[in-house]
N, C-alpha and C positions, 0 to 999 in steps of 0.2 A: 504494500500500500504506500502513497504517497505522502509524504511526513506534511507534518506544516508546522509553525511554529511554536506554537501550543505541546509538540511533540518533544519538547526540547529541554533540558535543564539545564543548572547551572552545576559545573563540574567545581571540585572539593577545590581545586589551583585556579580557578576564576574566570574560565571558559565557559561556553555553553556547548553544551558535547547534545548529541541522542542519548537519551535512557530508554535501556529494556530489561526489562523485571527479569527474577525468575524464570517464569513460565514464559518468558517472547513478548508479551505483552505491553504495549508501549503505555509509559507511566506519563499524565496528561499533567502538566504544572504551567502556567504564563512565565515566560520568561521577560525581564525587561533588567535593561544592564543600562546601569545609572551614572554618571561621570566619575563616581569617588569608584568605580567598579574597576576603572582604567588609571584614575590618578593614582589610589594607593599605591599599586604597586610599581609603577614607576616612579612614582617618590622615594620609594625603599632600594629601587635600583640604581636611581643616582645619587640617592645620599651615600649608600655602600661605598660609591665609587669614591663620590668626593671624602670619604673617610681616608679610604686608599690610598689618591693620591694625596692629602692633607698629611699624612703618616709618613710616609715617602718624602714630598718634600721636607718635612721638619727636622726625619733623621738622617736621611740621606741625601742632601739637596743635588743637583744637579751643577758641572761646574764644568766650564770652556777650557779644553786643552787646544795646545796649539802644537804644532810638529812642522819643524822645517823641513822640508821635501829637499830644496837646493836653494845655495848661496853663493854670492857671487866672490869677486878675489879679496872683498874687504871685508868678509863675515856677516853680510847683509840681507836676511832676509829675500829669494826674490820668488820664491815657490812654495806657499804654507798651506796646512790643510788643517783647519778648523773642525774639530767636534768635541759634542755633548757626552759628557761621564757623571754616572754617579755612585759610589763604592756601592757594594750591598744592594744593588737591583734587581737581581734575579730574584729574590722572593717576593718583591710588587708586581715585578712584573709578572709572576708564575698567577699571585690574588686576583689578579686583576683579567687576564684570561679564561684563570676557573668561573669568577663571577660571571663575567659575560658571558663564555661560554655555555654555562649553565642556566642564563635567562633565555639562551637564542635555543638551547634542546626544549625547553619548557615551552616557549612559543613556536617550537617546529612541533612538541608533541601536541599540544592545543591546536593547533591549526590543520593538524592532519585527522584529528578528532570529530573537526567540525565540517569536515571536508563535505559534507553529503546537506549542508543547512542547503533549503533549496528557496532562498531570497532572493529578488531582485539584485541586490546587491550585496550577495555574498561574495567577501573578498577572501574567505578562508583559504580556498584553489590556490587564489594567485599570491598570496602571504608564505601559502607552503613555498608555493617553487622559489619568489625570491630570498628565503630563509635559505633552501635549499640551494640555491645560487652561492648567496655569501659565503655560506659554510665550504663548498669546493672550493672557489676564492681564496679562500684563508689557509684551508687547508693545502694545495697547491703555492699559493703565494709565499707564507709566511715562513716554512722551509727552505725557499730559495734568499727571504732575506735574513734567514739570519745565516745563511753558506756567505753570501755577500756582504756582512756583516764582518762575520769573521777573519774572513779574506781580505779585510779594510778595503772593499773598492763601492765607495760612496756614490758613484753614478751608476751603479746596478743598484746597489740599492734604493737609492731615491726615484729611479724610476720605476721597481716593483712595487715601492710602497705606492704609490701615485697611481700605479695603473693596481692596486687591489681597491683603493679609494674611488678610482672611478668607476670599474666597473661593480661595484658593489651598490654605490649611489645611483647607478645607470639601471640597470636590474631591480632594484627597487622597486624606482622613480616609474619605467618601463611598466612594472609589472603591478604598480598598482593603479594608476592614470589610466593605462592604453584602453584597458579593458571598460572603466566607467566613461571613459570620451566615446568610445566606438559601442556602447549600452544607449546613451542620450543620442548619438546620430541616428542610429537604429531606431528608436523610437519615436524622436521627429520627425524622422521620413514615413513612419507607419503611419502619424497621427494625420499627417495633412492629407 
């Protein structure tokens, strides 16, 4: 049978999933998801954050090395290469990917959950895929910068890091736009 909304609840992690009882039987409750349903919990995930990095900056601030590459016959500077260090960053950095990582599984699991809402404007579909986007993204991307990291060659890595940023923002932006623009064309042209 065909679900409707009605058909819907609200899941324990703050989704609206399908419920089915026991016996198959779809368990009937009005769903309606209220602004504080969406703020909480991303208030809980950027204050996380800005703990993180507030902790991080305090004890381990970040600080400008400089490295002469090549100098000329009077000891002068003519080839430097600037970068950011900060002692002790591997363990913010490790919190600070568990944390995100762990809110992007929670809204890839949420979103695949809800995959079957059948609304006009359910974006659950297309929340999956660019979730799913990101995460190959990262996962492919962020391997190669930190080889390129290691390897201290800063133009590979600033141009992986730029090209995981945009295609991630592109993807997105893509995936959740295209499809409400080309819903309102579709339906303009029906109405007239």
């Amino acid at each position: 049978r065909t679900r409707t909304v009605r058909d819907y609840r609200r899941s324990p992690v703050g989704g609206i999933n399908p419920d089915v009882s026991h016996n198959g039987s779809s368990w009937i409750s009005p769903v309606s998801v209220k602004p504080k349903d969406v703020v909480v919990p991303m208030f809980v995930l950027l204050s996380a954050n800005i703990v993180v990095l507030a902790v991080w900056t305090a004890l381990a601030p970040l600080r400008v090395e400089t490295e002469i590459l090549a100098a000329d016959l009077f000891d002068r500077a003519v080839q430097t290469y600037d970068y950011c260090y900060s002692d002790g960053m591997l363990p913010y950095i490790i919190c600070l990917g568990v944390l995100n990582f762990a809110a992007l599984f929670l809204a890839f699991y949420e979103s695949y959950q809800a995959k079957g809402v059948p609304l006009e404007y359910s974006e659950s579909k297309y929340i999956f895929r660019a979730m799913a986007c990101m995460m190959l993204v990262c996962f492919i991307g962020i391997p190669i910068m930190v080889i390129a990291y290691m390897y201290e060659n800063p133009s590979a890595f600033v141009f992986v890091f730029t090209g995981i940023i945009f295609v991630t923002a592109s993807c997105t932006l893509l995936l959740i736009f295209v499809p409400k623009i080309r819903t309102n064309k579709a339906k303009d042209s029906s109405g007239r």
